[in-house]
C-alpha positions as a Markdown table, in Angstrom:
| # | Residue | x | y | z |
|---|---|---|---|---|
| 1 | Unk | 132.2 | 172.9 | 100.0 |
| 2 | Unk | 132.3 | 169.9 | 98.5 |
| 3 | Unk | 129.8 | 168.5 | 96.2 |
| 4 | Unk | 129.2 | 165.4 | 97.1 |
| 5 | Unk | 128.2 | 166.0 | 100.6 |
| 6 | Unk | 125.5 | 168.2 | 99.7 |
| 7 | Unk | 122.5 | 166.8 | 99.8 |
| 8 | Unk | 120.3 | 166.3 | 96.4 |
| 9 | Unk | 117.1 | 168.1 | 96.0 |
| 10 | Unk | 116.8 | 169.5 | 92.2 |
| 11 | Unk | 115.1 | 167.0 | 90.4 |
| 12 | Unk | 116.8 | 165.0 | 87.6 |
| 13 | Unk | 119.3 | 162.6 | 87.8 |
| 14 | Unk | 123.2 | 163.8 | 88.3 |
| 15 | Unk | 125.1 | 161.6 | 85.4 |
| 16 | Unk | 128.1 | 161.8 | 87.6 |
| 17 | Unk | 126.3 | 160.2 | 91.4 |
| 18 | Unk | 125.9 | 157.0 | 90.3 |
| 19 | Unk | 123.1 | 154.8 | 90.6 |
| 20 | Unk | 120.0 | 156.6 | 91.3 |
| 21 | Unk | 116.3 | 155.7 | 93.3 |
| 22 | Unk | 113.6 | 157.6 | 92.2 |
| 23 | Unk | 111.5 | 158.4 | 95.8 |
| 24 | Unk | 108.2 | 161.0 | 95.6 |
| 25 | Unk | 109.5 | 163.9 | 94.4 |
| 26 | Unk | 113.5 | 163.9 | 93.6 |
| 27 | Unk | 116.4 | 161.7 | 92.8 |
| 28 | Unk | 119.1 | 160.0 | 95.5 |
| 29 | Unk | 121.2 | 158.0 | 95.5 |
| 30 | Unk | 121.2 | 154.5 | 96.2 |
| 31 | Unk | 120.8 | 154.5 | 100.5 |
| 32 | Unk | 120.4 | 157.9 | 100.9 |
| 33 | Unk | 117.0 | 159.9 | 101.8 |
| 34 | Unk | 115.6 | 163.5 | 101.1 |
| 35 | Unk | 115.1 | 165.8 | 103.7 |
| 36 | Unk | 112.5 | 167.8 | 101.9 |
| 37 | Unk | 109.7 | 168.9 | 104.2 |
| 38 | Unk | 107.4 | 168.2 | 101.6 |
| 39 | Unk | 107.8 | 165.0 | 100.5 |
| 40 | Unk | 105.2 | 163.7 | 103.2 |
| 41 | Unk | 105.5 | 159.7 | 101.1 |
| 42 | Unk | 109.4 | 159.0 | 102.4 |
| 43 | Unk | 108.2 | 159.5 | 105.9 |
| 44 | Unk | 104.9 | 157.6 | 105.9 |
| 45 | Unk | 104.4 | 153.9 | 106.1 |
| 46 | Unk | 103.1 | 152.2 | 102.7 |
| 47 | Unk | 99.6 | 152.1 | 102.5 |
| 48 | Unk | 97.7 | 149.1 | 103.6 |
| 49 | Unk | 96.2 | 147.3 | 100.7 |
| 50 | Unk | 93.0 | 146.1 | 103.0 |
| 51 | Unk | 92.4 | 149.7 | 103.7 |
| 52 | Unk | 93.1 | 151.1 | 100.5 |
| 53 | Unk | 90.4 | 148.4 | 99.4 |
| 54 | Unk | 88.4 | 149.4 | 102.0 |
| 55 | Unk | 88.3 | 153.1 | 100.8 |
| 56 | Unk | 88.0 | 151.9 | 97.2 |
| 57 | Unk | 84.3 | 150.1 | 97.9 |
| 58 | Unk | 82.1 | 153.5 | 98.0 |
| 59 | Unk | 83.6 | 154.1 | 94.5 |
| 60 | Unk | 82.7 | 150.3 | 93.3 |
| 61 | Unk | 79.0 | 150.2 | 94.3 |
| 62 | Unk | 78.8 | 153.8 | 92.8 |
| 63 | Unk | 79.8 | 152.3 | 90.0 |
| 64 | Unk | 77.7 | 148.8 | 89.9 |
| 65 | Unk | 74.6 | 151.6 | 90.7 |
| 66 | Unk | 75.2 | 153.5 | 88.1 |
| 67 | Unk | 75.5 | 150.7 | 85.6 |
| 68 | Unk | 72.2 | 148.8 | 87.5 |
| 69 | Unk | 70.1 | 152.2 | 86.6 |
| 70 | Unk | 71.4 | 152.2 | 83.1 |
| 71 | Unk | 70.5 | 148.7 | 82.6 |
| 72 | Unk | 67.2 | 149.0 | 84.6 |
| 73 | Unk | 66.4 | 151.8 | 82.1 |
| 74 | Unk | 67.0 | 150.3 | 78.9 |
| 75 | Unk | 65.1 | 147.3 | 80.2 |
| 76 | Unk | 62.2 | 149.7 | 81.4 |
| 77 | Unk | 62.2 | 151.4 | 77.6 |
| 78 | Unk | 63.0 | 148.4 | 76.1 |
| 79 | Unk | 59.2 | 147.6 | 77.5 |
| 80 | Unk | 57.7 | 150.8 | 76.5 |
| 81 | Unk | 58.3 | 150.4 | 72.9 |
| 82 | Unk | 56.9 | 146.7 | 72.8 |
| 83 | Unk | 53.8 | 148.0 | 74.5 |
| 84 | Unk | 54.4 | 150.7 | 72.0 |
| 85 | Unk | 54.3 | 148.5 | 69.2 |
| 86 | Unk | 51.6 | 146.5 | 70.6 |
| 87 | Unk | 49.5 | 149.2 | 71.1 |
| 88 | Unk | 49.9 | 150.4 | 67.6 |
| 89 | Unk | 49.9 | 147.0 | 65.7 |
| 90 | Unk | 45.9 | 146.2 | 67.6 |
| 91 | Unk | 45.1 | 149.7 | 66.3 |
| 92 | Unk | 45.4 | 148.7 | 63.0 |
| 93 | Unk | 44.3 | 145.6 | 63.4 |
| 94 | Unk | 40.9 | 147.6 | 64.5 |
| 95 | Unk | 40.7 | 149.6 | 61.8 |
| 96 | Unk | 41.9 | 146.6 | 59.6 |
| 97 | Unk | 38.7 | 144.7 | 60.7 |
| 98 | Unk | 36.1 | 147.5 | 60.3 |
| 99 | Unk | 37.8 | 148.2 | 56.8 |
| 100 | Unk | 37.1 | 144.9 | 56.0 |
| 101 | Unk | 33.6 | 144.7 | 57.6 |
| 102 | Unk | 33.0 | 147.7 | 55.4 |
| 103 | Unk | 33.9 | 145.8 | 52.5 |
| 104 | Unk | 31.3 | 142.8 | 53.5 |
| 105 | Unk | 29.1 | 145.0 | 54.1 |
| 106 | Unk | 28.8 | 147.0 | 51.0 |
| 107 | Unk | 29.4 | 143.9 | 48.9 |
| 108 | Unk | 26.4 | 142.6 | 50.2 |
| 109 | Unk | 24.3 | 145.7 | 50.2 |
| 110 | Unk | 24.9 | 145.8 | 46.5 |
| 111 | Unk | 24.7 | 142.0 | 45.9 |
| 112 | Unk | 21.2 | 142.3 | 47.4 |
| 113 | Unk | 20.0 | 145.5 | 45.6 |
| 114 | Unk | 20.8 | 143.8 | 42.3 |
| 115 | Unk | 18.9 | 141.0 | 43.0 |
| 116 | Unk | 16.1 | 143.3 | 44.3 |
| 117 | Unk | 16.4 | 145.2 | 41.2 |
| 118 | Unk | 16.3 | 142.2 | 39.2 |
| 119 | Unk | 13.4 | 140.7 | 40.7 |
| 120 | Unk | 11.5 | 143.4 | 39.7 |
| 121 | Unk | 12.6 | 143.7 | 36.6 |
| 122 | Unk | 11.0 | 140.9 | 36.0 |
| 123 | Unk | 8.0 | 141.0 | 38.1 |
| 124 | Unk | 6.2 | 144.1 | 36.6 |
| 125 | Unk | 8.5 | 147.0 | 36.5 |
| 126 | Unk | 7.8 | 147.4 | 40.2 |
| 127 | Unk | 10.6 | 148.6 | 42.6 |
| 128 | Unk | 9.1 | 147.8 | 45.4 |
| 129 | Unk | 8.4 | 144.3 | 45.2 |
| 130 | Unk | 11.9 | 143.3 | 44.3 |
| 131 | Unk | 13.1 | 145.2 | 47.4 |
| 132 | Unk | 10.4 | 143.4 | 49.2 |
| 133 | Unk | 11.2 | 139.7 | 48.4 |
| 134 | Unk | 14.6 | 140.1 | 48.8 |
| 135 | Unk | 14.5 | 141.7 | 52.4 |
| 136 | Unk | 11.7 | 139.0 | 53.5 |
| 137 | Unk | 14.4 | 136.4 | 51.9 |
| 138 | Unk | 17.4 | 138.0 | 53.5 |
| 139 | Unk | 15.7 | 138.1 | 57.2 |
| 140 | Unk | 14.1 | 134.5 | 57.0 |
| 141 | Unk | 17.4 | 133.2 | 56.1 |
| 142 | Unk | 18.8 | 135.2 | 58.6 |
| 143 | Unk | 16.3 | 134.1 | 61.5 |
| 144 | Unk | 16.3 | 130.4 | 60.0 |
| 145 | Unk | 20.4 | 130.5 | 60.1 |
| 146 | Unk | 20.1 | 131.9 | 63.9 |
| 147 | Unk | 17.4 | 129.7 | 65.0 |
| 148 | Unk | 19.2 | 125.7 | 63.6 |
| 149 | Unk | 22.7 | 127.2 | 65.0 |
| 150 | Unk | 21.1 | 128.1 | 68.8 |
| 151 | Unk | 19.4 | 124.2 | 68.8 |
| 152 | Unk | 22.6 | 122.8 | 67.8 |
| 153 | Unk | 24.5 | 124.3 | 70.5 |
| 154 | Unk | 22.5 | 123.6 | 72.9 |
| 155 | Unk | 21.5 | 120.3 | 72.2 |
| 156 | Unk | 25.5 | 119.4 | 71.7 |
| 157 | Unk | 25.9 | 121.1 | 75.7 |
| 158 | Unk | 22.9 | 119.8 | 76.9 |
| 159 | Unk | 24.0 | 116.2 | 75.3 |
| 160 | Unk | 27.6 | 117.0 | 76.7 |
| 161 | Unk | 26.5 | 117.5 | 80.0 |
| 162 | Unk | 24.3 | 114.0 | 80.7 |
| 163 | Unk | 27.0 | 112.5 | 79.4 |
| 164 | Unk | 28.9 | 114.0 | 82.3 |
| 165 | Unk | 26.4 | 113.1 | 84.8 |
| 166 | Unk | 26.0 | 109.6 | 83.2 |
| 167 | Unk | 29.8 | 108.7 | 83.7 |
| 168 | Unk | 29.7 | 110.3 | 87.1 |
| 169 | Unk | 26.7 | 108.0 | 88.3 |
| 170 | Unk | 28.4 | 104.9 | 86.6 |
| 171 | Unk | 31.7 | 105.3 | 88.8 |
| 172 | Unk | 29.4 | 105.7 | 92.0 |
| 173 | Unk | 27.8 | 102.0 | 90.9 |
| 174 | Unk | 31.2 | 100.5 | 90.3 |
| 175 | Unk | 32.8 | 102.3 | 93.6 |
| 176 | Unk | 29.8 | 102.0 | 96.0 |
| 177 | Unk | 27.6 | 99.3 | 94.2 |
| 178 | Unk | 24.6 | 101.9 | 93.4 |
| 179 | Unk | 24.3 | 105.3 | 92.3 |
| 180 | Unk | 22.4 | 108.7 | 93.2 |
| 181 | Unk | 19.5 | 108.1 | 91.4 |
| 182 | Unk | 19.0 | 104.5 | 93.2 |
| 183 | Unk | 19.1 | 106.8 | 96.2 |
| 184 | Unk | 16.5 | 108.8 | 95.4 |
């Protein structure tokens, strides 16, 4: 038999045949074809790139999904910790302010017992009238304090609001040559 009518099916490329195509599965020669059974690729047509496309889509929006969840989550967490930090930062803030108030507080409990204690040091060595002056003191101040700041406000609203009403029955004289209390 000769040689070169067999046909080629090892794999590899024979240095003596010549120039060589490289198909699915072994090497011929230039123009020739393979007639192994299973090289299924020489006997199909190429694959259509719209369909290959087509079949390539499930895999894409697998994909975009996928990245969309990871991106939704570290969004969602991304939230979580600045309510987190919120959360924590007004906490102290809380105990901040009653710390402080604490402070205020027992600086003025203190401020006022020495003055109570002072007063009655100097009014007959009696304990109780020093704590007695001072508490009247402290709660007329108070009162007096609570009382002048209520008048202001409302005097400043009630002022606030005729000057409202006073503007308001101006425009009706200059639009419709009198106002509501003319009507009345």
């Amino acid at each position: 038999m000769n040689a070169e009518a067999e046909p080629r099916s090892r794999p590899g490329p024979d240095p003596q045949a010549g120039p060589y195509n490289s198909g699915a599965g072994a090497y011929t020669r230039a123009g020739e074809t393979t007639s192994d059974p299973r090289d299924a690729s020489a006997a199909a047509p190429p694959p259509n790139p719209a369909t290959a496309a087509a079949r390539a889509i499930p895999g894409y929006i697998s994909e975009l999904i996928s990245y969309a969840s990871y991106w939704l989550a570290a969004k969602i967490d991304s939230i979580k910790l600045g309510v987190r930090n919120a959360v924590i930062y007004a906490a102290l803030g809380v105990v901040g302010l009653i710390a402080a108030g604490g402070m205020i507080v027992t600086g003025v409990v203190l401020l006022l017992v020495g003055l109570a204690h002072a007063i009655s040091a100097a009014l007959w060595h009696t304990e109780w009238a020093g704590d007695l002056i001072v508490g009247a003191l402290v709660l007329i101040v108070i009162f007096a304090g609570v009382y002048i700041g209520l008048n202001r406000f409302m005097g400043a609203s009630r002022k606030k609001t005729e000057q409202k009403y006073e503007g308001k029955r101006i425009e009706q004289r200059v639009q419709h040559g009198r106002d509501v209390s003319d009507r009345a």
